[in-house]
C-alpha distance (Angstrom), angle and dihedral (degrees) to the residues before:
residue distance angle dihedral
X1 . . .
X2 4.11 . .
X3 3.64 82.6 .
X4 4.05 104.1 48.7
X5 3.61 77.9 47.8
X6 3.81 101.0 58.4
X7 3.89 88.9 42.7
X8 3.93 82.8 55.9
X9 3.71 98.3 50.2
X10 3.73 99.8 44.6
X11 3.81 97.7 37.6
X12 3.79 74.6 53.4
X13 3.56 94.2 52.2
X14 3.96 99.0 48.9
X15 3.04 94.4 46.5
X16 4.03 96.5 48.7
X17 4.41 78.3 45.3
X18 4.07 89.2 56.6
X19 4.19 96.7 52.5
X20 3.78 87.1 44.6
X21 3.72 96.9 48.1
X22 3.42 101.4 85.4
X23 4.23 101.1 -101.7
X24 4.17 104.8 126.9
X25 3.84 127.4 -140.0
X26 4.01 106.9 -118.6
X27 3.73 103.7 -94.3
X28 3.89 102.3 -87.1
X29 4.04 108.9 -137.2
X30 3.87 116.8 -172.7
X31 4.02 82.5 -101.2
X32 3.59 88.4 64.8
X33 3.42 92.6 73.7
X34 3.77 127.0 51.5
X35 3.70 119.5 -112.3
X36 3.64 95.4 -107.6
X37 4.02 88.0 53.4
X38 3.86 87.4 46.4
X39 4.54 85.6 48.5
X40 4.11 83.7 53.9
X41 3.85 96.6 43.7
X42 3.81 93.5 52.9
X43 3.45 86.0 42.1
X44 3.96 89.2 57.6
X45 2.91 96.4 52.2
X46 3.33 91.2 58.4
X47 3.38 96.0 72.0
X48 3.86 86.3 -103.9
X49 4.11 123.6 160.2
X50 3.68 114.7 -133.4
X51 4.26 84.2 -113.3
X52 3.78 84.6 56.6
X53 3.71 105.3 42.5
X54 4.44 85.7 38.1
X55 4.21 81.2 55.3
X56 3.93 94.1 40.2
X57 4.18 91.1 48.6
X58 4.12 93.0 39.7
X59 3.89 79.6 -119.4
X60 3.60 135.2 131.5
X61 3.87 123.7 -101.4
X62 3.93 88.5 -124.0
X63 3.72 86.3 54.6
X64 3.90 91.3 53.4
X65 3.50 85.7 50.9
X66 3.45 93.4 57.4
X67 3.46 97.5 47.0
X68 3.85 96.5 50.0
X69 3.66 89.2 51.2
X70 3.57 89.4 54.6
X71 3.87 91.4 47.3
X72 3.51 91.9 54.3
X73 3.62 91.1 49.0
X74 3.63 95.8 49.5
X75 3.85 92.8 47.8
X76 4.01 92.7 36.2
X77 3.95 91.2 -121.7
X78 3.43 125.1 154.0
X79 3.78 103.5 -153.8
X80 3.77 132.6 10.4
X81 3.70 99.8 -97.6
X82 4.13 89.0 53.7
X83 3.53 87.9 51.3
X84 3.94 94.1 44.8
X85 4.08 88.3 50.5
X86 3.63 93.9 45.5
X87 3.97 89.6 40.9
X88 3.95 82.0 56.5
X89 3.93 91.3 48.5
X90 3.38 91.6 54.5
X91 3.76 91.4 48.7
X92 3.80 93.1 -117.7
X93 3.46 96.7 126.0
X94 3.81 136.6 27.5
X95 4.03 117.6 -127.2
């Protein structure tokens, strides 16, 4: 468990030590994501489960999955509400 734990923390740390290093995220325009990624974006931020948004978009819940990971990656998040503040920074969403 100690161990699992260290892995945590310092994978953690690296990766916290690679955002802050200086190396930008290509500026994300609304046409960098596709316009079901932009649907689930305004949809988190929202407030919006991935049951709800997968039952507002006639979608599954894996597929929401999928396209919040893909969010996140696009916008270099690392959680939904990071990528829902930086979405709103970037003016790709309205809060």
């Amino acid at each position: 468990m100690r161990r699992l734990f260290l892995c945590f923390f310092f994978g953690t740390l690296l990766i916290h030590q690679l955002n802050c290093s200086g190396a930008k995220h290509e500026e994300v325009t609304p046409e960098t994501l596709t316009e079901r990624e932009r649907d689930v974006l305004n949809l988190l931020a929202q407030g919006k489960t991935n049951k709800e948004i997968a039952g507002q978009l006639f979608i599954t819940e894996r597929t929401v999955k999928f396209h919040v990971s893909s969010i996140l990656g696009k916008l270099g998040a690392g959680n939904r509400t990071e990528a829902v503040t930086m979405a709103a920074h970037l003016g790709l969403v309205n809060l």
